[in-house]
DOMAR-517979 format. One line per 4 residues: number of its first residue (from 1); their letters; for each residue x, y, z of N, C-alpha, C. Coordinates in nm, 2 decimals, decimal comma, padded with zeros to 4 digits, always signed. Layout:
BEGIN
NUM = A = X/Y/Z/X/Y/Z/X/Y/Z  ...
END
This chain:
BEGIN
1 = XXXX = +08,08/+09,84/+09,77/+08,04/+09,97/+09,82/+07,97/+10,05/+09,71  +07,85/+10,09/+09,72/+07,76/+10,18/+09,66/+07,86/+10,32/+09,62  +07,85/+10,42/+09,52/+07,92/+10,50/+09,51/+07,79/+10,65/+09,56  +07,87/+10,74/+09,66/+07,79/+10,82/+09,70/+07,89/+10,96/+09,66
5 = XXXX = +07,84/+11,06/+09,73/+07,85/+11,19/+09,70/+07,90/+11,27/+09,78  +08,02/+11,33/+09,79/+08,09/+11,42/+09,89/+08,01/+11,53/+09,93  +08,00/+11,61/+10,06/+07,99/+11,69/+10,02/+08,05/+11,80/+10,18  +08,10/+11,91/+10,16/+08,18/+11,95/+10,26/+08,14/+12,12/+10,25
9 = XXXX = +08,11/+12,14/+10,37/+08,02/+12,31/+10,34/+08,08/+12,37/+10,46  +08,12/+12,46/+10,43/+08,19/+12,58/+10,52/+08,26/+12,54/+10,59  +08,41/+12,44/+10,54/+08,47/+12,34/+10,66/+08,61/+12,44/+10,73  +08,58/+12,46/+10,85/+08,70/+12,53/+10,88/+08,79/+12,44/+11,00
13 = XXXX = +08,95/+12,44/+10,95/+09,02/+12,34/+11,06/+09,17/+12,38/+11,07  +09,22/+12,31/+11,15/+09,34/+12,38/+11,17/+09,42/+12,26/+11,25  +09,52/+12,36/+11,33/+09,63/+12,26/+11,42/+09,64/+12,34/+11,51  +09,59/+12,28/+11,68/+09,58/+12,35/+11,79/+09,49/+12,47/+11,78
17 = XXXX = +09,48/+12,57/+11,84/+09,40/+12,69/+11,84/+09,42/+12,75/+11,67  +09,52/+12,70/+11,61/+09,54/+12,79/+11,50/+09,49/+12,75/+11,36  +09,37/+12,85/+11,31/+09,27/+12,82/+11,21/+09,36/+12,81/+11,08  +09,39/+12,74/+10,99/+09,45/+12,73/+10,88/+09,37/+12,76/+10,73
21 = XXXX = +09,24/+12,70/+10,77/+09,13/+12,67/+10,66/+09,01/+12,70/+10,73  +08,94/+12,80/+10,62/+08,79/+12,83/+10,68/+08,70/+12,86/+10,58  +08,59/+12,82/+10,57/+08,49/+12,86/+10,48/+08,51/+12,78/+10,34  +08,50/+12,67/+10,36/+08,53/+12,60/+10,25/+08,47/+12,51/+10,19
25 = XXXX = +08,44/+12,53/+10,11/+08,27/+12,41/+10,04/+08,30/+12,35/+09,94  +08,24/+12,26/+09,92/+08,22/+12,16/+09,79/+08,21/+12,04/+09,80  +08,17/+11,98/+09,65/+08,09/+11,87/+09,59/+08,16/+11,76/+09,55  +08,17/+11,64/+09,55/+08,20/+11,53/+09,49/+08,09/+11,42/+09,47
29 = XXXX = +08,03/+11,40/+09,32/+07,97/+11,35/+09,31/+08,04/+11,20/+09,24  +07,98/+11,06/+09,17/+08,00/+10,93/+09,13/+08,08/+11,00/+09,02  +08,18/+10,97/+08,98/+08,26/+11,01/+08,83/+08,30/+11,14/+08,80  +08,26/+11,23/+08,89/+08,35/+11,35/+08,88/+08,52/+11,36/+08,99
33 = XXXX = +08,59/+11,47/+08,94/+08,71/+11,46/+08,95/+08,71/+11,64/+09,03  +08,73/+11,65/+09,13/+08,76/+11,79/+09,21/+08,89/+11,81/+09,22  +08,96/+11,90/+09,15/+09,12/+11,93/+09,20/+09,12/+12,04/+09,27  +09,20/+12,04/+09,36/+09,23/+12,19/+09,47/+09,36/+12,23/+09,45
37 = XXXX = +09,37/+12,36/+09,39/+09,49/+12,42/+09,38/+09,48/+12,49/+09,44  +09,64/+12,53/+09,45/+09,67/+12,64/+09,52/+09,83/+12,66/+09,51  +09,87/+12,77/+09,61/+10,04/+12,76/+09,61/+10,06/+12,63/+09,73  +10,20/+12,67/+09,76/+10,24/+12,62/+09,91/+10,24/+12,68/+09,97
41 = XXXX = +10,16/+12,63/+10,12/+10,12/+12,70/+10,24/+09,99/+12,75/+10,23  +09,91/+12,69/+10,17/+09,77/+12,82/+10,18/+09,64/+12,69/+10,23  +09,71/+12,55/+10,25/+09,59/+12,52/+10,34/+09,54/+12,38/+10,25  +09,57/+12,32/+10,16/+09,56/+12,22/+10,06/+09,53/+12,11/+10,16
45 = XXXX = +09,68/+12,09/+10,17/+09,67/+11,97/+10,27/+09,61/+11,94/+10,40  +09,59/+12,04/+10,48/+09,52/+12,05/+10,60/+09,37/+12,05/+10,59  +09,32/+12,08/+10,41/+09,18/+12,06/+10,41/+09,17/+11,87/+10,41  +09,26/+11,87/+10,31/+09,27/+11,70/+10,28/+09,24/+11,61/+10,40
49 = XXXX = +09,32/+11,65/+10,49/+09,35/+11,56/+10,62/+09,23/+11,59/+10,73  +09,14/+11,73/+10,72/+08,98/+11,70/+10,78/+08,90/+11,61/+10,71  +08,93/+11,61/+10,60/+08,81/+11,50/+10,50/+08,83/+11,39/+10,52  +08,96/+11,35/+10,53/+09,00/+11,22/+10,58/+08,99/+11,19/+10,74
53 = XXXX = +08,99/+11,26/+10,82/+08,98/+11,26/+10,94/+09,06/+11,22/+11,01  +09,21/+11,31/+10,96/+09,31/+11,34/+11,08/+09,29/+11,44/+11,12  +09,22/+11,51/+11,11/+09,21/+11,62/+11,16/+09,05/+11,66/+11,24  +09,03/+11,75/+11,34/+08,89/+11,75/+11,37/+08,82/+11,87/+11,27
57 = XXXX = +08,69/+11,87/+11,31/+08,66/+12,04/+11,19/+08,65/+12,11/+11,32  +08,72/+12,27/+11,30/+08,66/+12,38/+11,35/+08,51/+12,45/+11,38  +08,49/+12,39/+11,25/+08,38/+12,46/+11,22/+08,31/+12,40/+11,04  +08,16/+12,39/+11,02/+08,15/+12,31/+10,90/+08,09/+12,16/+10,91
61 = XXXX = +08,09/+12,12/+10,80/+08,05/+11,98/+10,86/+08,12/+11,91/+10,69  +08,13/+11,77/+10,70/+08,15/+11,70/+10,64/+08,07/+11,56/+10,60  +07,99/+11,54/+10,48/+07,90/+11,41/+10,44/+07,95/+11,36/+10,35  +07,91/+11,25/+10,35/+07,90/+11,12/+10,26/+07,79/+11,02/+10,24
65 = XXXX = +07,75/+11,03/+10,13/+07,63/+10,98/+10,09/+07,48/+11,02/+10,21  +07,51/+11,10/+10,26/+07,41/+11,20/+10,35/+07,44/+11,15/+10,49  +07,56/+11,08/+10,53/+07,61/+11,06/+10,66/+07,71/+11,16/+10,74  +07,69/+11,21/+10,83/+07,76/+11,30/+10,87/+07,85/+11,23/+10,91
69 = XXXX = +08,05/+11,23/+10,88/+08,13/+11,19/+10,90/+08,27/+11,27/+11,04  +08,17/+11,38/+11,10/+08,21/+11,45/+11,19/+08,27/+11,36/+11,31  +08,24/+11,24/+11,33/+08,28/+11,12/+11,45/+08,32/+11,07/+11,41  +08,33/+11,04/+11,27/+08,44/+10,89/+11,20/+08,54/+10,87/+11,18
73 = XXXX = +08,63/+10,82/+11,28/+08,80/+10,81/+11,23/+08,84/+10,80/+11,10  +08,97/+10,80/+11,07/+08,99/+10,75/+10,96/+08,99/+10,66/+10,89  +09,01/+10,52/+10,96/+09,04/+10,37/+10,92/+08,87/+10,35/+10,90  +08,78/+10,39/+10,98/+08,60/+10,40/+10,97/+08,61/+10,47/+10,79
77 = XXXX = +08,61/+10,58/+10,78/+08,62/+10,65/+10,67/+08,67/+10,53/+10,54  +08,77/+10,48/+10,55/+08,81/+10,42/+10,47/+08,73/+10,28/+10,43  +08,66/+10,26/+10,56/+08,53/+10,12/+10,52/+08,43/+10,12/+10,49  +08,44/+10,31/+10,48/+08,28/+10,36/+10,44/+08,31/+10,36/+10,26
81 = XXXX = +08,44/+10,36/+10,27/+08,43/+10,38/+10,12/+08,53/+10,51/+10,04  +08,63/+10,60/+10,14/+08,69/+10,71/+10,15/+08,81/+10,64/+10,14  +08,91/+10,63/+10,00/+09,08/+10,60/+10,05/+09,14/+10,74/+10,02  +09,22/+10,77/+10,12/+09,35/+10,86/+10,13/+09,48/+10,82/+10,09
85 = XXXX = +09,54/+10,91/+10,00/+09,69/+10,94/+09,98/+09,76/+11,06/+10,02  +09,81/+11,01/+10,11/+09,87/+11,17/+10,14/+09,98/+11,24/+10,11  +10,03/+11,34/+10,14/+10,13/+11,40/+10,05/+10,28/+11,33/+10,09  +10,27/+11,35/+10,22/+10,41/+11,28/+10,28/+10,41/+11,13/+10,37
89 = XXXX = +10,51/+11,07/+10,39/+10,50/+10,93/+10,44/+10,40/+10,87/+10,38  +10,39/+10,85/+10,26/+10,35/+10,78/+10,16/+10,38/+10,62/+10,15  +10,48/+10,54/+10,20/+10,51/+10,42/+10,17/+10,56/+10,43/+10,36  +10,53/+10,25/+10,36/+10,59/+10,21/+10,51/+10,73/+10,14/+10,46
93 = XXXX = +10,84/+10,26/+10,48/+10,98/+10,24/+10,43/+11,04/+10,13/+10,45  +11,04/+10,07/+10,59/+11,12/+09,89/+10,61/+11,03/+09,84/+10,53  +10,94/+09,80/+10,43/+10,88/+09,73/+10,40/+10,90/+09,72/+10,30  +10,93/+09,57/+10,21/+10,91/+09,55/+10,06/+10,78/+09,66/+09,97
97 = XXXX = +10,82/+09,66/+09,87/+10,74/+09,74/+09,77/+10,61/+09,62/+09,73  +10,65/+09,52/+09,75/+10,57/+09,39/+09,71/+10,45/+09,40/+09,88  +10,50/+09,42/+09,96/+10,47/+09,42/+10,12/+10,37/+09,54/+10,13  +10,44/+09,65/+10,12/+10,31/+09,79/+10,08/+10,19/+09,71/+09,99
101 = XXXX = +10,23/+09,69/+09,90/+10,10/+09,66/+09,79/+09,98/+09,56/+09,87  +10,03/+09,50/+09,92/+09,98/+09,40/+09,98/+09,88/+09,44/+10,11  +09,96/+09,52/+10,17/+09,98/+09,50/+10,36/+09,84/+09,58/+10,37  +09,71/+09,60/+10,32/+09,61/+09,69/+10,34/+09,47/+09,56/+10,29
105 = XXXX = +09,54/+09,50/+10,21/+09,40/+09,42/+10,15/+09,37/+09,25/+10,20  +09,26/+09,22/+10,20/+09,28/+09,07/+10,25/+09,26/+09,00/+10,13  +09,35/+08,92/+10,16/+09,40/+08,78/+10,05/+09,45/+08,83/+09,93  +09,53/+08,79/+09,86/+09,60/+08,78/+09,74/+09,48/+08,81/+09,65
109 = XXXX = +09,47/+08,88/+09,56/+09,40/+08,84/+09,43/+09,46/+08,87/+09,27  +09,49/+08,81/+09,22/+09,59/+08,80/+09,10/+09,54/+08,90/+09,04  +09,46/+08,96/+08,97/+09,40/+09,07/+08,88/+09,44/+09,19/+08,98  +09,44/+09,20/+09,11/+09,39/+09,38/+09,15/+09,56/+09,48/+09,07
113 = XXXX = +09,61/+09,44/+09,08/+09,75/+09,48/+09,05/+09,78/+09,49/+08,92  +09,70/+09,41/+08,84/+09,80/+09,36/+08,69/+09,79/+09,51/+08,56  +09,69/+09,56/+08,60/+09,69/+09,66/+08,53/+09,79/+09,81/+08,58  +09,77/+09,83/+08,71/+09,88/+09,91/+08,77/+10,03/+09,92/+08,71
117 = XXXX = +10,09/+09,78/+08,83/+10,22/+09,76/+08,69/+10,24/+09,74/+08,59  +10,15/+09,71/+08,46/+10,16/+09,72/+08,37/+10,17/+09,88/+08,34  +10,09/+09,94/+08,37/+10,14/+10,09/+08,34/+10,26/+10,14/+08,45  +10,32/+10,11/+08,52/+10,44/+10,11/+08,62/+10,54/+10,05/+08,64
121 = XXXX = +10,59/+09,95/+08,49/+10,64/+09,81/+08,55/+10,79/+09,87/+08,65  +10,83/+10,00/+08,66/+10,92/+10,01/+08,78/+10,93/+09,93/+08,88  +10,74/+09,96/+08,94/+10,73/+09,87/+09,04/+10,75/+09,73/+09,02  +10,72/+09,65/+08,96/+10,70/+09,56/+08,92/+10,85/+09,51/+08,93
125 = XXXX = +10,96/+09,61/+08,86/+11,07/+09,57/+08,89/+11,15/+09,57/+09,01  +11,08/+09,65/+09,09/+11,10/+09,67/+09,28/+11,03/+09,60/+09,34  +10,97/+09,48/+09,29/+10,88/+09,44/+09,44/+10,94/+09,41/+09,56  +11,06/+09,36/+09,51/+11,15/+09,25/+09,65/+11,19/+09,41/+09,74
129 = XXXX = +11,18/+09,51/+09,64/+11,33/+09,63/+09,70/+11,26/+09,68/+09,84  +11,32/+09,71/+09,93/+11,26/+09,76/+10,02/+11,21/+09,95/+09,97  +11,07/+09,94/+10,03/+10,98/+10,13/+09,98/+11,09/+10,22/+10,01  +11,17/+10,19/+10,13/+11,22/+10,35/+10,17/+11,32/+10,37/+10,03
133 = XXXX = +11,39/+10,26/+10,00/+11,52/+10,30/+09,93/+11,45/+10,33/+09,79  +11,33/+10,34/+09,76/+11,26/+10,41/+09,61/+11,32/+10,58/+09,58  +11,28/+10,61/+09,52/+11,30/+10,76/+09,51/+11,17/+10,82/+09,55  +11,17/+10,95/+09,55/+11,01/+11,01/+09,56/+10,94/+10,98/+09,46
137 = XXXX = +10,94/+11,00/+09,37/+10,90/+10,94/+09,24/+10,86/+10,86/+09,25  +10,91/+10,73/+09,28/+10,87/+10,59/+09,27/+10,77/+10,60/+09,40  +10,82/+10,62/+09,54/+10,75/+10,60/+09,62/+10,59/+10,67/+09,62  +10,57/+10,81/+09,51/+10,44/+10,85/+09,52/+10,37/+10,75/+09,44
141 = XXXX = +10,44/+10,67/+09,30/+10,37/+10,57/+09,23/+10,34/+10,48/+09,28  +10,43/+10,45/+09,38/+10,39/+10,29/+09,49/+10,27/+10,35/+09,57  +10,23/+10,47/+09,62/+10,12/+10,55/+09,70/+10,02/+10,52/+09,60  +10,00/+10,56/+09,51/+09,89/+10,57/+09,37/+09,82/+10,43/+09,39
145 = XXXX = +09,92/+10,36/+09,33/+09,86/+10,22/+09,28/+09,83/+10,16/+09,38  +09,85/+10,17/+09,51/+09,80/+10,13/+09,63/+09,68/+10,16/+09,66  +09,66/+10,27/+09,63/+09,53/+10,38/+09,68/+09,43/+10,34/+09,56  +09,49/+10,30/+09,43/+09,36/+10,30/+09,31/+09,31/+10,18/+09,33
149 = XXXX = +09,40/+10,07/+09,37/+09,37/+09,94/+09,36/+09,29/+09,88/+09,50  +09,27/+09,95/+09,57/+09,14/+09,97/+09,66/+09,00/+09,96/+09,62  +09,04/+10,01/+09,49/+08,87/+10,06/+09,42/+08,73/+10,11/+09,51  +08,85/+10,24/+09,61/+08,71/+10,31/+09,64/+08,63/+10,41/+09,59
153 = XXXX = +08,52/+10,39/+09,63/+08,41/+10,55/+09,55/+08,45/+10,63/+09,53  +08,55/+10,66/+09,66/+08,60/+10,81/+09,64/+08,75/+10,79/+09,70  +08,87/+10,85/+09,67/+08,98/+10,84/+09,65/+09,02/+11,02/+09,64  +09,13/+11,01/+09,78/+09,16/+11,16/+09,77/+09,33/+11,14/+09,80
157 = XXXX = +09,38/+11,19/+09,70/+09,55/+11,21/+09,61/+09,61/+11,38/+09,68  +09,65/+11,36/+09,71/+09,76/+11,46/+09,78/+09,87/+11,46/+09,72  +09,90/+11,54/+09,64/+09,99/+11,63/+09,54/+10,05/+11,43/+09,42  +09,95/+11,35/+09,40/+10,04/+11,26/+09,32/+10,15/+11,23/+09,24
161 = XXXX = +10,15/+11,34/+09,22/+10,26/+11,39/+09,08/+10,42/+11,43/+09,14  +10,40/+11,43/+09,28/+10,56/+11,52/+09,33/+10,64/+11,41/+09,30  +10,74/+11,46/+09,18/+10,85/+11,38/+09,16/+10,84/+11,32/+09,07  +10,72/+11,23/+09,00/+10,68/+11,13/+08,94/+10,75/+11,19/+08,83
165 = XXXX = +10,78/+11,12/+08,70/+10,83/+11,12/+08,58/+10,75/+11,12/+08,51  +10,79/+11,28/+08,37/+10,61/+11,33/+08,32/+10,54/+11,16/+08,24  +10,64/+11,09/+08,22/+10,59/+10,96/+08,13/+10,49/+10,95/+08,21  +10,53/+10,89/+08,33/+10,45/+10,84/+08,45/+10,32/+10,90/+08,49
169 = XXXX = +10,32/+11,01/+08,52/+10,23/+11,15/+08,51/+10,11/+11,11/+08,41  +10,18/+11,10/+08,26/+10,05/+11,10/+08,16/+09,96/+10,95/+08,19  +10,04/+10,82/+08,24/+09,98/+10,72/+08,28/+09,87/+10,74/+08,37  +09,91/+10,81/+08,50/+09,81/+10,85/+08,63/+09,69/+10,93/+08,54
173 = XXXX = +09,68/+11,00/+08,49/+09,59/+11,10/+08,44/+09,53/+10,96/+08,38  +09,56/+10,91/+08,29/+09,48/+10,80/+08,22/+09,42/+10,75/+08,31  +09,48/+10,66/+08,41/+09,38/+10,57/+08,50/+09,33/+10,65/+08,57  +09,33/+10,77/+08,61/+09,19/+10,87/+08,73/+09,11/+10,83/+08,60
177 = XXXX = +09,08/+10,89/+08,48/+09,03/+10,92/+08,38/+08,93/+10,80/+08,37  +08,99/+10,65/+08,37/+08,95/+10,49/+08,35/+08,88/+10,52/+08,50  +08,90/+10,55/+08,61/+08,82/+10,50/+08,70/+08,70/+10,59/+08,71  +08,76/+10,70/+08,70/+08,62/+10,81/+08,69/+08,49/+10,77/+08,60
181 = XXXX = +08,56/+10,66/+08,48/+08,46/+10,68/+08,39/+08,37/+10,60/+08,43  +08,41/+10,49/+08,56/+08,32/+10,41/+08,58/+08,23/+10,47/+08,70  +08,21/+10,55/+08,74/+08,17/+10,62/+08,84/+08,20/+10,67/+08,98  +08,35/+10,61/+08,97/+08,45/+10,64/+09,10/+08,47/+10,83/+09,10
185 = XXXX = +08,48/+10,88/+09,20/+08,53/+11,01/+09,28/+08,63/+11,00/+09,31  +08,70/+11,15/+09,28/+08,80/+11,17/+09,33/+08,80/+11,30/+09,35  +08,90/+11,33/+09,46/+08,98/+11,48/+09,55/+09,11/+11,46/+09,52  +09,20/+11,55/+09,41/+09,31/+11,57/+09,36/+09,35/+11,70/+09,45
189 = XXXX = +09,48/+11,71/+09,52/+09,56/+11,86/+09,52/+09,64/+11,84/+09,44  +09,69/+11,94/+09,38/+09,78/+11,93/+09,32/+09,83/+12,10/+09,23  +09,97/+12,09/+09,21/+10,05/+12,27/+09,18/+10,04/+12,20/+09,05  +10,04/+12,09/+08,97/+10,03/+12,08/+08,81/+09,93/+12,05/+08,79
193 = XXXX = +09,90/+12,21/+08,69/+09,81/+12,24/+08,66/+09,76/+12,15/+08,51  +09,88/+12,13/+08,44/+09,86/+12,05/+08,33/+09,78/+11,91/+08,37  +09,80/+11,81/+08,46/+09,75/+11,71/+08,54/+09,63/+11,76/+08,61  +09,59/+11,86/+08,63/+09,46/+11,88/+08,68/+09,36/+11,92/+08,53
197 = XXXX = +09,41/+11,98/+08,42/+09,32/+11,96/+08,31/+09,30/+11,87/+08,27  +09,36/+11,81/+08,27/+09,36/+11,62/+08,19/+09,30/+11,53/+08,27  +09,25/+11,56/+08,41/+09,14/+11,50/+08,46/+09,07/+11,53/+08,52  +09,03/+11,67/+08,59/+09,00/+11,71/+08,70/+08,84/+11,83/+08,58
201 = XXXX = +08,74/+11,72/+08,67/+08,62/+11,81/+08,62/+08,54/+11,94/+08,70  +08,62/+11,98/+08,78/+08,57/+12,07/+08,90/+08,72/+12,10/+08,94  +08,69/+12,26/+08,98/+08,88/+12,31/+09,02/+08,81/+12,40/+09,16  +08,85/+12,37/+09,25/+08,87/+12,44/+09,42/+09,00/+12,52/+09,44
205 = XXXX = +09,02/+12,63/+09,42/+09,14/+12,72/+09,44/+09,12/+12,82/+09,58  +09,24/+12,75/+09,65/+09,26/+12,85/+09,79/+09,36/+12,93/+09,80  +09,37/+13,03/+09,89/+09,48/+13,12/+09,88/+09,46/+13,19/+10,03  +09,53/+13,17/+10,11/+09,55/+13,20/+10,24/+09,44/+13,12/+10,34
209 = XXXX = +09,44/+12,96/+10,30/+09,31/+12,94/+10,36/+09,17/+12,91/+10,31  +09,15/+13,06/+10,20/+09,01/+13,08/+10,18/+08,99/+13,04/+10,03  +08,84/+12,96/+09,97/+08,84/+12,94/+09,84/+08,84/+13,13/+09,80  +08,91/+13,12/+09,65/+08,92/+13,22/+09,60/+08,83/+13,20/+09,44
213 = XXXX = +08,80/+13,04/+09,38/+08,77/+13,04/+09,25/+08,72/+12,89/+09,29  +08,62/+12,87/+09,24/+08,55/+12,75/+09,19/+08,47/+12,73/+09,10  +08,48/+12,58/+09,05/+08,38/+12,58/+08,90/+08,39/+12,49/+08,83  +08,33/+12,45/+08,72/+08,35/+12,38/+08,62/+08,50/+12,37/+08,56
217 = XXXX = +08,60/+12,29/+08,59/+08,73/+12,29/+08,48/+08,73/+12,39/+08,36  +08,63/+12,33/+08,29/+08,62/+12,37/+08,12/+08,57/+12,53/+08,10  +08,51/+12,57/+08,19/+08,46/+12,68/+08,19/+08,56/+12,82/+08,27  +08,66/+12,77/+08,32/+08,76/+12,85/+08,37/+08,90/+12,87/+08,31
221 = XXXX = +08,92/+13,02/+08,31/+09,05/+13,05/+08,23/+09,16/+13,01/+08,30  +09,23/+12,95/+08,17/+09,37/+12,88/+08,27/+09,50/+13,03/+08,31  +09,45/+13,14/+08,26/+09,58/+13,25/+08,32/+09,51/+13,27/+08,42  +09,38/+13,22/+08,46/+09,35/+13,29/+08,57/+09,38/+13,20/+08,67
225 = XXXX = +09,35/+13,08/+08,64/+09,42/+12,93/+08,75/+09,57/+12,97/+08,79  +09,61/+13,03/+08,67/+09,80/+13,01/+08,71/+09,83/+13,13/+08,76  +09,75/+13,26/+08,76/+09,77/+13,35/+08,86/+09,77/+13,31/+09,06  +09,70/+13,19/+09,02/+09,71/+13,14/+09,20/+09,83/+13,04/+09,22
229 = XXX = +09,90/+13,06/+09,10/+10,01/+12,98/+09,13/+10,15/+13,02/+09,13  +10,12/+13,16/+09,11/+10,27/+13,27/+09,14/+10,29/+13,28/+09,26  +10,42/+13,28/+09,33/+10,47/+13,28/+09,45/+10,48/+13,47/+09,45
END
């Protein structure tokens, strides 16, 4: 799959009549890294889940590689080249951890994994264990490595970090870091802010819904980032 270019302009969406998110823009280009902060409750995830297309748009449009993806489910999305992690029900619980890894790709291939667990051997020491009985922690890692080892263009992470162990944490930043460099995309949310410096080259900050700050990472003040993160 060719690596193409996000791009989402004035996207407004919700649940039932009720607008959650509106007026919402931006860019995902080959190798750059977009994080969306915010607090909880201001609309993170419910942007995430139009991009991915659980959700319809309000209002706005959504492209990929100059395709309008306004009609494309989500399993379509995903063959275009779009993988999702989402924040919650992250692992199919009756299922071996060896079974998640698996249950998405055709045929065995001995390499897609070997670098993953190597930076995760938890897993590696859970394959047999059934997902549900992981902790959150483990189970967002088992979400990760599932989602990276896809190797799609663009890969969108829903809060990765909740629970994870900071060791663990500084590994994830590494590999977005290794895949970005190859020209892979990514859509991070996420409340740590520390993990969104360490790999996120573009910052999307919402607050009731609405972007309030966008921009370059490097070019924006971090007391100003962490004022959108006081409750």
């Amino acid at each position: 799959m060719t690596p193409g270019t996000l791009h989402f302009s004035d996207v407004a969406c919700g649940y039932g009549d009720t607008i959650v998110v509106r007026g919402v823009s931006g860019e995902v280009a080959p190798g750059q890294v977009l994080g969306v902060l915010g607090r909880n409750g201001v609309g993170k995830s419910t942007l995430m889940k139009a991009l991915a297309g659980f959700l319809p748009l309000a209002g706005g449009s959504v492209r990929w590689g100059g395709r309008d993806l306004a009609a494309l489910p989500p399993h379509a999305r995903l063959g275009a080249g779009i993988a999702y992690a989402p924040q919650e029900n992250v692992v199919f619980g009756e299922l071996s951890v060896d079974e998640n890894l698996w249950l998405h790709v055709r045929g065995r291939r001995d390499g897609r994994y070997r670098s993953l667990l190597q930076a995760f051997p938890r897993l590696e020491e859970r394959r047999r264990q059934r997902a549900g009985s992981l902790s959150g922690g483990e189970r967002k890692l088992l979400s990760f490595a599932r989602t990276l080892a896809l190797g799609a263009p663009l890969s969108m992470l829903d809060e990765p970090t909740e629970g994870v162990q900071p060791e663990n944490i500084d590994r994830m930043a590494a590999l977005v870091n290794e895949a970005a460099g190859t020209g892979r995309g990514f859509v991070v949310v996420e409340q740590n802010l520390s993990f969104l410096e360490a790999v996120a080259t573009h910052i999307l900050v919402l607050d009731h819904g609405e972007p309030v700050l966008a921009g370059d990472m490097r070019a924006l003040d971090r007391d100003a980032l962490e004022r959108h993160l006081v409750v």
